[in-house]
C-alpha positions as CSV (number, residue, x, y, z in Angstrom):
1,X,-45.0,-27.8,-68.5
2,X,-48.1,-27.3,-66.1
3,X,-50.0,-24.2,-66.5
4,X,-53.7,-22.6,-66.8
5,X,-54.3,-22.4,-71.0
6,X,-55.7,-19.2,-71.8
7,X,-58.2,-20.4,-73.4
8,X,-59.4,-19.4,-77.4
9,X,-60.2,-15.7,-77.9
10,X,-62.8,-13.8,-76.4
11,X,-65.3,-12.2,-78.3
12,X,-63.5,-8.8,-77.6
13,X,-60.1,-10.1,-78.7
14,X,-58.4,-10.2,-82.4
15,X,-58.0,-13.5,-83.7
16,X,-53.9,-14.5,-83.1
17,X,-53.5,-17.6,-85.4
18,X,-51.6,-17.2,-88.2
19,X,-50.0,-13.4,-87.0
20,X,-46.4,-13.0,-86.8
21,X,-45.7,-10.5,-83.1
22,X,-41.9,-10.0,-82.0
23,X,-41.1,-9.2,-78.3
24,X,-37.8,-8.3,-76.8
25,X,-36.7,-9.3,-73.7
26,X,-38.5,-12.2,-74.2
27,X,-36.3,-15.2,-72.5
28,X,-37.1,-13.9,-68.9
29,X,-39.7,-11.8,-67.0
30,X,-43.0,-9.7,-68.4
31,X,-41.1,-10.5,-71.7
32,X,-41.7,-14.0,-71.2
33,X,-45.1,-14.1,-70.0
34,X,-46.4,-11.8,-72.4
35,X,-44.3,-14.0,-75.6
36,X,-46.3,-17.4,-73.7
37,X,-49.5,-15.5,-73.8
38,X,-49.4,-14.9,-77.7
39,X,-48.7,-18.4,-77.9
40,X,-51.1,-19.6,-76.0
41,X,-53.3,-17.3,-78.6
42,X,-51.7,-19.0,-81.5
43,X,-49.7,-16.6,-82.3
44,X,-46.5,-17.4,-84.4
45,X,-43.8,-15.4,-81.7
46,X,-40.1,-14.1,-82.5
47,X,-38.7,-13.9,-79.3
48,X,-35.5,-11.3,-78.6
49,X,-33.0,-11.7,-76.1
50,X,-29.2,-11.4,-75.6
51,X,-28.7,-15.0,-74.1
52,X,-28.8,-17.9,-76.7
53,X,-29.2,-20.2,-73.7
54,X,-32.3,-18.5,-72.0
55,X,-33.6,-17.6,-75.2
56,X,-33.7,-21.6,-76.3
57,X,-35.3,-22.4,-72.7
58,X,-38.4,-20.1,-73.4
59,X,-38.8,-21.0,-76.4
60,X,-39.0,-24.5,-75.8
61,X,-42.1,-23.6,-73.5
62,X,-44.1,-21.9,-75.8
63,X,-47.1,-24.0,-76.9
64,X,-46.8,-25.6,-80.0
65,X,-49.1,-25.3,-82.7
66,X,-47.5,-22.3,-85.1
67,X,-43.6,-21.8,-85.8
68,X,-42.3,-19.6,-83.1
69,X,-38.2,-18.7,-83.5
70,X,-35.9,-16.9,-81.7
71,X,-33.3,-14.0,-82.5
72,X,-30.5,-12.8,-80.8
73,X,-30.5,-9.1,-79.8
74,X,-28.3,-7.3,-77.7
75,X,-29.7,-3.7,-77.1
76,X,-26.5,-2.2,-76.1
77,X,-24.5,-3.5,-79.9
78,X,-25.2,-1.9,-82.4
79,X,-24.6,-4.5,-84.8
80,X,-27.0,-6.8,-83.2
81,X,-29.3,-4.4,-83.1
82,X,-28.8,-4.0,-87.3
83,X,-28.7,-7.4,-87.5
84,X,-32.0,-8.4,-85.3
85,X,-33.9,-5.4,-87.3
86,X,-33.1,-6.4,-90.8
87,X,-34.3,-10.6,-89.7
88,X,-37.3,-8.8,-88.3
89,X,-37.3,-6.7,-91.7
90,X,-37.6,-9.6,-94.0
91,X,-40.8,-11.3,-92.8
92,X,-43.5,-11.6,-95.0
93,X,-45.3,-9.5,-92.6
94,X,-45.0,-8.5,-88.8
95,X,-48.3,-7.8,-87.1
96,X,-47.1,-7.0,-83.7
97,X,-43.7,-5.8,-82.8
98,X,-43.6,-5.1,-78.1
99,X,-40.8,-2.6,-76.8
100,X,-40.4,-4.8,-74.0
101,X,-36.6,-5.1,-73.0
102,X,-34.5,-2.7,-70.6
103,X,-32.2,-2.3,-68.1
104,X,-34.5,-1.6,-65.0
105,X,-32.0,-1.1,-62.3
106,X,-29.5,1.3,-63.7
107,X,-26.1,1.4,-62.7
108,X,-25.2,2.8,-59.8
109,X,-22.7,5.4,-61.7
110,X,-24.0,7.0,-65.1
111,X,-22.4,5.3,-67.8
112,X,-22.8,6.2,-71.8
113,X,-24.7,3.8,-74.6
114,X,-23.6,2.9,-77.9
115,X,-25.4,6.4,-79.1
116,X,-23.5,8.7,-76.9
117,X,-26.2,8.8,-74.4
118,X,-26.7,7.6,-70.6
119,X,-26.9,4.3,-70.7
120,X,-30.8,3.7,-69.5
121,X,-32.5,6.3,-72.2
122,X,-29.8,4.4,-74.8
123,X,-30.8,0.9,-74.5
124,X,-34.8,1.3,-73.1
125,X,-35.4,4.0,-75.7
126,X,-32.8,4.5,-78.5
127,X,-32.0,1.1,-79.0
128,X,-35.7,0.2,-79.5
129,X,-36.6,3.1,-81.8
130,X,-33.2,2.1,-84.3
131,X,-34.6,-1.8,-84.1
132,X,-37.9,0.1,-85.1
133,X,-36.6,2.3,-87.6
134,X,-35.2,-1.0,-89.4
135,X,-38.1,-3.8,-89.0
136,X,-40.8,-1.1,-89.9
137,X,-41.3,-2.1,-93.7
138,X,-42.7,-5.5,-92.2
139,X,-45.1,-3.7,-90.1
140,X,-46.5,-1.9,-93.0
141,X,-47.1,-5.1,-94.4
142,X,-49.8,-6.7,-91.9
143,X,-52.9,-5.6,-92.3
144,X,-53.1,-3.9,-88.8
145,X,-50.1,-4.0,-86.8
146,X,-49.2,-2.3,-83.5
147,X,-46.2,-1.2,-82.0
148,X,-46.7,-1.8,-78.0
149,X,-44.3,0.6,-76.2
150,X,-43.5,0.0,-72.5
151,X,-43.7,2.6,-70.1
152,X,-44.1,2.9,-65.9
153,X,-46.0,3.4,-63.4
154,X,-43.2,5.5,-61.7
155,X,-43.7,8.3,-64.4
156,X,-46.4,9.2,-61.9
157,X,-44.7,9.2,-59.4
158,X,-41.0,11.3,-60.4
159,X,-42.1,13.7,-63.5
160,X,-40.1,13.9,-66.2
161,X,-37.2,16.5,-66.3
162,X,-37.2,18.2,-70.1
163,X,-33.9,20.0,-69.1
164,X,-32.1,16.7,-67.8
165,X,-33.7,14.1,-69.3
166,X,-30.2,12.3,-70.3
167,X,-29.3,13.0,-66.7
168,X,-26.1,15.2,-67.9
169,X,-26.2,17.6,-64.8
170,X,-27.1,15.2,-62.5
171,X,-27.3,11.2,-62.3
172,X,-29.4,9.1,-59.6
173,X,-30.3,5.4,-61.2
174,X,-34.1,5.6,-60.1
175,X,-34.6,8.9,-62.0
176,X,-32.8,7.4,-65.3
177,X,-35.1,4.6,-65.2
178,X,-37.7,6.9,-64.6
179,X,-36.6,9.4,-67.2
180,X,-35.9,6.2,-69.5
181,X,-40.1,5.2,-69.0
182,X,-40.9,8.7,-69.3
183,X,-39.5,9.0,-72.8
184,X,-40.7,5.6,-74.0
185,X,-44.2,7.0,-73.5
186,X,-43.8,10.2,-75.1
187,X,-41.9,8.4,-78.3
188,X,-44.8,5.8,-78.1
189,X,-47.5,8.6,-78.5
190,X,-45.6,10.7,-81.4
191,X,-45.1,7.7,-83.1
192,X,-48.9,7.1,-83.1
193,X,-49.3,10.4,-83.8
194,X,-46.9,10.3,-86.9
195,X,-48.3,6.9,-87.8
196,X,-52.1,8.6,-88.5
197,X,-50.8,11.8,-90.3
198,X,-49.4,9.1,-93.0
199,X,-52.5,7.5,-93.0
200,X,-50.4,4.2,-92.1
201,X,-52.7,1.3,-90.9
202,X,-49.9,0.7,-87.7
203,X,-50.7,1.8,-84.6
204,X,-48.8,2.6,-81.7
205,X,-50.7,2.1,-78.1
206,X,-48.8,2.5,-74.9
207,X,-48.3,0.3,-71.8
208,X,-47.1,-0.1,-68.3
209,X,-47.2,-3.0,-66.8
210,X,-47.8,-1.8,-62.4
211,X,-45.9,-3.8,-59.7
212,X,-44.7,-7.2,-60.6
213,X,-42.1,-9.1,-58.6
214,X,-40.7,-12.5,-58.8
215,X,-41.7,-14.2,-55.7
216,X,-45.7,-14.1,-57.2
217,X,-44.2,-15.4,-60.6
218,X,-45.2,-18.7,-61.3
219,X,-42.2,-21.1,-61.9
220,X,-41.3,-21.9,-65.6
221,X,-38.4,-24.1,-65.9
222,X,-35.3,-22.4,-67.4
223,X,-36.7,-18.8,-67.0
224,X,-38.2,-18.9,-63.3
225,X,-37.8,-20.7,-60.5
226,X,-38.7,-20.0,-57.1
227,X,-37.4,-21.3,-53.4
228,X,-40.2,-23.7,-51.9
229,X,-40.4,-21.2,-49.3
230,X,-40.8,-18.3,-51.2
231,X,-43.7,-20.2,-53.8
232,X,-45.7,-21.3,-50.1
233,X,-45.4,-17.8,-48.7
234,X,-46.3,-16.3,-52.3
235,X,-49.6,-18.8,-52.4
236,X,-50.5,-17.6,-48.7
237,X,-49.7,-14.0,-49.0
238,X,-50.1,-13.2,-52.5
239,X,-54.1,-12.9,-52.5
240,X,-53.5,-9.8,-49.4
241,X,-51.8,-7.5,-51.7
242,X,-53.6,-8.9,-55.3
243,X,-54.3,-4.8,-55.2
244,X,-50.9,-3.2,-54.9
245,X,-48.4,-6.3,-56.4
246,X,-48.8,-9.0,-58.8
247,X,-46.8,-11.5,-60.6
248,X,-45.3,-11.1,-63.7
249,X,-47.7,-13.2,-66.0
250,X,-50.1,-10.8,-64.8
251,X,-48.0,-8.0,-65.3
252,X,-48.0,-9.1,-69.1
253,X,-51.5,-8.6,-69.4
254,X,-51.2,-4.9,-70.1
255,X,-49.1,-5.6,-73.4
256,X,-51.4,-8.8,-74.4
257,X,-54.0,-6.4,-74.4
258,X,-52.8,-3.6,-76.4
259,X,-52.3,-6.9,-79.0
260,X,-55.1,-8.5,-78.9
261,X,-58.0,-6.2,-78.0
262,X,-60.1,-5.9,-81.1
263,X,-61.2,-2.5,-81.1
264,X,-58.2,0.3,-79.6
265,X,-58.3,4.2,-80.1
266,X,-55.6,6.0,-81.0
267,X,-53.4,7.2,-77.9
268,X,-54.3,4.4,-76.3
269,X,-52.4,3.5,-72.7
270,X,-52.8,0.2,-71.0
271,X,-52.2,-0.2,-67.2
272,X,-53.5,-2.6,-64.5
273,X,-57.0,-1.5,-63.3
274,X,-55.6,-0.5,-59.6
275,X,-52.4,1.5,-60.9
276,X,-50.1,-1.0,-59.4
277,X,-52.2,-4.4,-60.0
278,X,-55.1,-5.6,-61.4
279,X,-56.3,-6.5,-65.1
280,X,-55.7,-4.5,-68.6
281,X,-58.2,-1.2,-68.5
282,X,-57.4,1.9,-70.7
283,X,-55.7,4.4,-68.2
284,X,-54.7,7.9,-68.0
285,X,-51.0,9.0,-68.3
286,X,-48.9,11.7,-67.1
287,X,-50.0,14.7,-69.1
288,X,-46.2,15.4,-70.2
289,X,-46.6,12.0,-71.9
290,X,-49.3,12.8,-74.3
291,X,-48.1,16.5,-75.0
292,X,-47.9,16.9,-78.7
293,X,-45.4,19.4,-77.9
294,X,-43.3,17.6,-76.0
295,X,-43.5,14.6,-78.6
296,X,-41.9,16.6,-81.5
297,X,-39.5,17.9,-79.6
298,X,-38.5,14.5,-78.3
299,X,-38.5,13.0,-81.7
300,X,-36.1,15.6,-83.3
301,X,-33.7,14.6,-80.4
302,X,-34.2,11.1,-80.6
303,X,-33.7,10.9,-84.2
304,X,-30.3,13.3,-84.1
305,X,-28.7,11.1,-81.7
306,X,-29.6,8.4,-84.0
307,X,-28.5,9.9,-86.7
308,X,-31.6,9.2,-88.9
309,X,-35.0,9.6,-89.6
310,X,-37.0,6.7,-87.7
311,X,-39.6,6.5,-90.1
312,X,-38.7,7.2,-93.8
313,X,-40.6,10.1,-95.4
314,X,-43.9,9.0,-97.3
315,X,-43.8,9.0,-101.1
316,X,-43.9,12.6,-102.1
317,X,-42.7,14.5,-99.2
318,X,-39.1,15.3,-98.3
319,X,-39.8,14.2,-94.4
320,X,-42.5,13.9,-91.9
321,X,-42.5,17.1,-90.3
């Protein structure tokens, strides 16, 4: 494999070696980039995906030097969803755990998940929070481990809908994904928020990752290969819109940084520095994303369809709220 090292840590970055981070969706896309990043960091990396073939490819392309694995995880099973969370469980300790996987184009008619919801909030959402919910004990157990959730820059753009948020009156598949990012955020938040009123050493810092398309990818064999046309026209083009598109290695950057930058307040969000494009920089999110309000209220629905608490009450208290 043939690609730019990153290089040993900066003087503003955490040292990786010897930390344990899990991404999902990691056998293709941002997922990808941002697992061959930790690596490059030396960073031991649990890779999630649903496709044992893909999932074997990336993982032969992560740079040796610390014992990186992969699990299987299909976000729309339940059982592989129990299954991935109680491997994830069992580590000696988990310092990093990135909400990275989703459907991104939704169907084209609304369809239900596993938890009785549309299908987009189910598996980008629900589906994470249950793996959460399960793999937390590990968390506790690093010294200072962060949750990375994934959100978009379309939030700004379509805002989200408290009264059809699960897109039960109405159903168009850009405003479930949208609706999907918008409550990734807000969960990411409360959980930060929850995560400080215990006192818990975790944090919880939120991401989105701008524009990224494939044809300003570079090629990894096995997880991304483009047309010799489209990789000349990407070299000649790409640097004309390095503002408002990037590639998906540099998409990753938002989620490398909420890892690996050594100091990061609470309610932190991470976005490209020109919205769309650009490196890490803390950003601003919608306001409905960082609305305590509108945190606890999400919560209590996310954890009835669950059907369970996503954190366990603290020792000495019947629950968190």
């Amino acid at each position: 494999m043939s690609r730019t090292p990153a290089g040993a840590a900066t003087r503003h970055e955490r040292d990786l070696a010897g930390r344990t981070v899990a991404v999902t969706g990691a056998s293709s896309g941002i997922g990808y980039f941002i697992a061959e990043g930790l690596a490059d960091r030396g960073a031991s990396v649990i890779l999630l995906g649903r496709s044992p073939g893909k999932l074997s490819a990336a993982l032969g392309l992560l740079r040796p030097g610390a014992p990186h694995r992969a699990l299987l995880l299909d976000l729309e099973d339940l059982d592989s969803i129990h299954s991935a969370g109680r491997q994830l469980r069992d580590a000696d300790a988990l310092d990093g755990l990135v909400l990275n996987a989703g459907i991104i184009a939704a169907a084209a008619d609304r369809r239900s998940s596993v938890f009785g919801v549309e299908a987009t909030i189910g598996v980008n959402v629900l589906a994470h929070l249950e793996l959460l919910s399960i793999a937390f004990p590990a968390l506790e157990r690093a010294p200072e481990a962060r949750v990375v959730s994934t959100g978009s820059i379309l939030t700004k753009r379509i805002p989200f809908d408290r009264d059809d948020w699960l897109s039960e009156r109405s159903y168009a598949p850009r405003v479930a994904y949208a609706m999907s990012r918008h409550a990734a955020e807000i969960a990411g938040f409360e959980l930060d928020r929850r995560l400080a009123a215990r006192g818990s050493r975790v944090a919880s810092p939120v991401t989105h990752p701008g524009g990224a398309i494939d044809a300003l990818t570079p090629d990894r064999p096995g997880v991304h290969r483009r047309s010799t046309p489209t990789r000349i026209a990407a070299g000649a083009i790409g640097p004309l819109f390095s503002r408002i598109v990037q590639g998906k290695d540099r998409a990753a950057g938002s989620a490398l940084h909420a890892l690996t930058v050594r100091h990061l307040p609470r309610s932190s969000y991470i976005g490209p520095r020109h919205g769309a494009a650009g490196g890490p920089v803390l950003s601003e999110p919608v306001r409905s994303s960082l609305d305590a309000e509108t945190g606890s209220w999400l919560w209590q629905r996310a954890e009835a369809h669950l059907g369970h608490p996503i954190l366990e009450p603290t020792a000495g208290s019947a629950a968190d709220d």
